[in-house]
N, C-alpha and C positions, 0 to 999 in steps of 0.2 A: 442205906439202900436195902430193899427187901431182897435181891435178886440176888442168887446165889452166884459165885466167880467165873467168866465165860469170860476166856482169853480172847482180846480182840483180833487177835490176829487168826484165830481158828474159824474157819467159813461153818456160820449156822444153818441150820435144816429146817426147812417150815414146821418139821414135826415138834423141834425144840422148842421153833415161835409158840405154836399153837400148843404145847406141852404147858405151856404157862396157866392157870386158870384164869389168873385176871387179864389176860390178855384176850382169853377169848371171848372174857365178857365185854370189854370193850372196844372187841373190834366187831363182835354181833351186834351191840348198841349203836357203834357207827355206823355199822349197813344201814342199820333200817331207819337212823336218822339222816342219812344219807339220802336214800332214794324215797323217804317221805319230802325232805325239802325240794327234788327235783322234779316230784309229781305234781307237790304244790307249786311249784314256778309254772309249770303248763296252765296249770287247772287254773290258777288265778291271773294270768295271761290270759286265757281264752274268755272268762267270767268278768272283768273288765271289759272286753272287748264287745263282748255281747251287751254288755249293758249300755254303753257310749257309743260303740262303733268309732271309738279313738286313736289312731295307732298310736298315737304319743302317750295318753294315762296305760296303756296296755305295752308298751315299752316301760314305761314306769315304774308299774307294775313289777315287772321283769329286774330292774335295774335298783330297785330299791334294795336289793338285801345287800347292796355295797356299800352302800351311805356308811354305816355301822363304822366299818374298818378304814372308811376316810376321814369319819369326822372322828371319831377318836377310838377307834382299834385300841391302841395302845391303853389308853388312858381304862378304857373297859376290861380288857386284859389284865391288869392289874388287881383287879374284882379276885380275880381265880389264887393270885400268890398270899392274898390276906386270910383265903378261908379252906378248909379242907376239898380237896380236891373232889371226892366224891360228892360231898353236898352240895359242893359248885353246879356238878354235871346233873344230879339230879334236880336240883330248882330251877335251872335252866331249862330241861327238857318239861315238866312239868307247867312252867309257864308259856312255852312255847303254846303247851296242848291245849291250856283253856284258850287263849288267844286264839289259835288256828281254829277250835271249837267253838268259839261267837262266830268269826268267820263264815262259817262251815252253816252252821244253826240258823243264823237271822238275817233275812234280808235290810240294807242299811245302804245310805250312799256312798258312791265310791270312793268321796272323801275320805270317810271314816274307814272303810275299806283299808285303802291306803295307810293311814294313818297307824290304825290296828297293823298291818302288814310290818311296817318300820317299826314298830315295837315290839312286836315278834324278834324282828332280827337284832335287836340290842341284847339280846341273850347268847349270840351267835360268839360274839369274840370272847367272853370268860367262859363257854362252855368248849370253845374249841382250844383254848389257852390252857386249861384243866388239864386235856386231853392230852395236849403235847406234851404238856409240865410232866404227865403220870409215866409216859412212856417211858422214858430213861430208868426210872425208879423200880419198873418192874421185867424189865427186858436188860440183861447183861449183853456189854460186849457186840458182836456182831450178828445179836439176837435182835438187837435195837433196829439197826439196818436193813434185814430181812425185814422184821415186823411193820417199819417206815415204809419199805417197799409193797408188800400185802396190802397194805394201806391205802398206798399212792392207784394201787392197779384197781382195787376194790372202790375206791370211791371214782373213776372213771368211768368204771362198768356200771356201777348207781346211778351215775350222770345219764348215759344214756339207754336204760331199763327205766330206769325213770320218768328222763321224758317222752319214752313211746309209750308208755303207761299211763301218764298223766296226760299224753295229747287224746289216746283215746278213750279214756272216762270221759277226759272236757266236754268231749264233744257231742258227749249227750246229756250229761251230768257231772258239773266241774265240784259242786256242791259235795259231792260225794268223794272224788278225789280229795278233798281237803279233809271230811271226816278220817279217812285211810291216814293222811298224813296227821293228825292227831294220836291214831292208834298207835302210831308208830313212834312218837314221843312218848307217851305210856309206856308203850313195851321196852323204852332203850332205859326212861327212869326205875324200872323196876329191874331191869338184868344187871344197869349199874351198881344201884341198893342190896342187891343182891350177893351179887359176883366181886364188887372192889372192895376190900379193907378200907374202913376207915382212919386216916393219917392224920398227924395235926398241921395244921397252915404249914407249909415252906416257911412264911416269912412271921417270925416270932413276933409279940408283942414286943421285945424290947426294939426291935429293929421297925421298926413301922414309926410313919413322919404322920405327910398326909398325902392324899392319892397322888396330884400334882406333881411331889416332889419324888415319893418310889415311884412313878411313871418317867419322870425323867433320869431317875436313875436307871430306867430299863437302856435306855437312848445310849445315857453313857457308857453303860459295861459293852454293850453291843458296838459301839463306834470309838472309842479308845482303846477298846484289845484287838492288835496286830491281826491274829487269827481271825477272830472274829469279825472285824471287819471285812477282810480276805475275801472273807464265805460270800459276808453278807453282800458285797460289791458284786460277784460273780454272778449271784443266782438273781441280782435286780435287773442285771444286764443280758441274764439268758431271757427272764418273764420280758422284756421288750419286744422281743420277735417269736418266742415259739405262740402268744393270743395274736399274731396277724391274720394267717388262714382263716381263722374262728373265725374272729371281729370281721370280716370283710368278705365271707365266705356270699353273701345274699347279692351283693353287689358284683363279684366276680362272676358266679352263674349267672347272674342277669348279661353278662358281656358274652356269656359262651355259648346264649342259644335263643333262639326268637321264638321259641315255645314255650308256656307252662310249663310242661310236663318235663322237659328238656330241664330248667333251670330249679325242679324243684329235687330232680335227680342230680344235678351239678351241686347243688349248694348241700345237699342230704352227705354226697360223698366225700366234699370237704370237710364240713364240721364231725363226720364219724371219724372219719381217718385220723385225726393226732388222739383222742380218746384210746383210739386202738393202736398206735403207736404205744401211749404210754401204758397201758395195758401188757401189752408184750412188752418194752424197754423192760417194766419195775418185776417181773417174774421173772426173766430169762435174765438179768444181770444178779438178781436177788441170789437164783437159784445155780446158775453156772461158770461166776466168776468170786475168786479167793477175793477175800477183805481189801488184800495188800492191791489188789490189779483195780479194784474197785475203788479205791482211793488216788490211783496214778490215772486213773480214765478219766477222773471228774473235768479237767482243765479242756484236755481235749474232746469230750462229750459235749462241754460248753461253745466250742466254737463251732462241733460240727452242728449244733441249734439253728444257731444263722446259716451255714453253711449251706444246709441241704435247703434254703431257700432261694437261693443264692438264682437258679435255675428258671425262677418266674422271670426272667430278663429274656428268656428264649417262648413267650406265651404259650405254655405247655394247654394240652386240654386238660378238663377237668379230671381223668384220671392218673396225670402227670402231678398238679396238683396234689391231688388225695395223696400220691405215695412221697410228696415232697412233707407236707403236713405228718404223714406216718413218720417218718426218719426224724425231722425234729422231736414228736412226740416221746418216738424212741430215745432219741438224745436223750431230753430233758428228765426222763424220769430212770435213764440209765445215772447220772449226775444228781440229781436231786436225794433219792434216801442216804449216799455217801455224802457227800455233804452238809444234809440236815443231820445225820448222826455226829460228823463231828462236831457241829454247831450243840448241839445239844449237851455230849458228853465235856465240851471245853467251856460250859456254863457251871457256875458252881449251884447249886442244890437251892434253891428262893429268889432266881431271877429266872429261873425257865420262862415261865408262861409271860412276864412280862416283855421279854426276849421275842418269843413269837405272835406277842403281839406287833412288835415294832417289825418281825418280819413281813410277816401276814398283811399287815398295811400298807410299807414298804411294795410288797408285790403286786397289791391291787390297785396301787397310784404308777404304775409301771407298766402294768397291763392296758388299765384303762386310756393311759399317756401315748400308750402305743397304736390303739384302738383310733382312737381322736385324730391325730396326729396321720396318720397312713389313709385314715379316712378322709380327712380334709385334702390333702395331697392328690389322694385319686378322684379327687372332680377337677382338677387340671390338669394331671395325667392319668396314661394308661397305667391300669392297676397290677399288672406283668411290672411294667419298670420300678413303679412304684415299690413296692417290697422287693424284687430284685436289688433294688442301689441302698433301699432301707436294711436289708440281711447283708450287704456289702460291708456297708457301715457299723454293722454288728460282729461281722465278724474281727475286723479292724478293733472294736474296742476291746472285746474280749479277751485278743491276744495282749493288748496293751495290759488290760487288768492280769491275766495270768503272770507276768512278768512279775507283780507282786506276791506273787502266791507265795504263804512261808515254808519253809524245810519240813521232813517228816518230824525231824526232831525240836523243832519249835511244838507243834501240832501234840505233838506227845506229854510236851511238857504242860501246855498249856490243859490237857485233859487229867493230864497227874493232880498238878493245883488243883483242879475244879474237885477232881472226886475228893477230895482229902479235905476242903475246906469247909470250916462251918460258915453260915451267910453271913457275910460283911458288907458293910458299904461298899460299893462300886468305885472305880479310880474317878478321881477331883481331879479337873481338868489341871495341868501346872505344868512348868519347863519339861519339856520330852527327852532333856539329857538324861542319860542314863549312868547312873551314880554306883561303883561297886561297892561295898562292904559287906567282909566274912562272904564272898562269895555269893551275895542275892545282889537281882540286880533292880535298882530303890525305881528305874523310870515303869517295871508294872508295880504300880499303885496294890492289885489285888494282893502281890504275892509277897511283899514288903507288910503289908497289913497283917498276912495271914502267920507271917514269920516271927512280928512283932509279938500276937498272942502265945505263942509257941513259945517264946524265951529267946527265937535263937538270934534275934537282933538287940541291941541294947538301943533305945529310941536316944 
């Protein structure tokens, strides 16, 4: 690890974050790749639309840069653990640009449009896998956490600077919003080039199979470790309910007012309101709650997600709404950098980015699931009961999943292992007894392996 020792337990200061140099190179990389992608989801939303007058290809449009991380996230992610982190992130960002610069350049059918667009975002999951992976390596301790939070609040506020940036370029010149969004992959491939040390792959040539088979080894270390699982179960079960407002925000303003004007301010102050939840949540938990409080809030942060939805059972108006959407948002991103720091710190050093790749997937088939699913439901029912009994339901699971959550000192141990270990094979699925000898206990696979090299097991 590059990062000098920063006891977890000592609450970090943004100045410390930002004290880091490469940190601040790629967290200014990620703004402006940040609020380049969200300008170009307008601008190429609206440039479709104009061209077809479709909502569906102009929905499409919009909805394409998910495909990526459903149809193999993981599998793409894996791209990031075989090759140096920084030259990941710059080929990435670099291809993005000429792409988005045909785009941008020549007029072409929307087919190819399209087409181009999805190819674009097949860059998306090994440059944001890179990203993750690097974090740990150059942020110590509960530098990590802060720096996850910065993060989480800063690509929010991209989200939507973005889209009222990108809606109003569109709408005289969308062409133009996408040249911007090119610039802006230039400028984050040269501050990375720049600003990050270059590393050698995570994952060594002796360790490397073929993509397939280290992709599924991402699957296993993430769903055969206790902890990890833990994490991973919590945060698939919060992403169910805090995308409901979002996803359904157009259709609920349409039920709250027989005007335009009316439902373009109802649906405006849904979909802002959880962005500015989590906005505040990832600052104000970052910056005014200790490590240790921060890690005991995650379980119940988690329930109160569903919770504060709980209330659409009573049809609040639209700014009952907004501030039910803020308080989840709040939740989720009070909950979110504590538990992606653990997730992180209790990976060992050449499965990170594979890791979140299986997360990041994971939460966009969860989102989406939720989306579908609450939307279908609300053309036979009222959309108040509808996520009312759906956050009922969420909170019920949540509790039940928290029941599993491990001890501190599992959590510790599991983070001890990781730092100390060099990349090994992930645990092989086999009997879950747990076998002692000399004191290691043989049913984790990781830690039995890690002991083995060490001498201090005789196989």
């Amino acid at each position: 690890m590059s990062h000098e020792a920063h006891p977890a337990d000592r609450q970090a200061t943004f100045r410390e974050v930002f004290a880091q140099p490469e940190y601040r190179a790629v967290f200014l990389a990620s703004a402006l790749s940040w609020f380049g992608d969200y300008l170009a989801k307008a601008a190429i939303t609206a440039m479709v639309y104009r061209q077809t007058e479709s909502v569906a290809l102009s929905a499409a449009a919009f909805a394409i840069s998910y495909l990526p991380w459903l149809l193999g996230g993981p599998l793409l992610s894996t791209i990031a653990e075989r090759n140096p982190y920084r030259s990941v992130m710059v080929t990435c960002d670099l291809f993005r640009m000429v792409l988005i610069g045909v785009i941008a350049a020549f007029e072409m059918p929307v087919g190819v449009v399209l087409a181009l667009l999805f190819a674009t975002t097949l860059a998306t999951p090994p440059s944001q896998a890179a990203r993750s992976a690097l974090l740990p390596v150059i942020l110590g301790g509960d530098r990590l956490v802060v720096g996850l939070s910065v993060n989480l609040s800063t690509g929010q506020a991209a989200q939507v600077v973005g889209y009222i940036t990108g809606a109003a370029i569109a709408a005289t010149n969308p062409r133009l919003a996408l040249a911007i969004d090119a610039v802006t992959y230039l400028g984050s491939a040269l501050i990375i080039r720049l600003g990050v040390k270059n590393r050698p792959p995570a994952m060594t040539a002796a360790h490397r199979s073929h993509l397939l088979r280290e992709t599924a080894d991402g699957f296993r270390m993430v769903f055969h470790s206790p902890v990890l699982r833990a994490i991973a179960i919590l945060v698939f079960a919060a992403m169910l309910f805090a995308i409901v407002p979002e996803g359904l925000a157009a259709a609920w303003a349409a039920d709250l007012s027989d005007t335009e004007a009316g439902r373009g301010l109802s649906q405006g102050l849904i979909m802002a309101a959880a962005p500015a939840g989590y906005i505040i949540g990832g600052l104000v938990t970052a910056r005014l709650l200790r490590p240790d409080v921060r890690r005991a809030l995650i379980r119940p942060f988690a329930v109160l997600a569903p919770l504060s939805l709980v209330p659409a059972l009573l049809n609040p108006p639209a700014i009952g709404i907004a501030a039910m959407a803020a308080v989840c948002g709040f939740a989720v991103a009070g909950m979110m950098p504590a538990a992606n720091g653990l997730f992180v710190q209790a990976l060992p050093h050449g499965f990170r980015a594979r890791a979140f790749g299986v997360m990041q997937s994971g939460t966009q088939v969860m989102q989406g699931s939720a989306v579908l699913l609450t939307g279908l439901l609300a053309d036979r029912f009222s959309i108040g009961a509808v996520v009312g009994l759906w956050s009922v339901a969420g909170v019920v699971l949540i509790l039940i999943a928290a029941t599993q959550w491990p001890s501190a000192d599992r959590f510790n141990t599991a983070v001890a292992a990781a730092s100390s270990a060099q990349p090994v094979p992930p645990p092989v699925p086999e009997n879950r007894a747990v076998v002692r000898q000399n004191g290691v206990e043989q049913g984790d696979k990781f830690k039995i392996t890690h002991a083995l090299r060490r001498g201090r097991i005789r196989g």
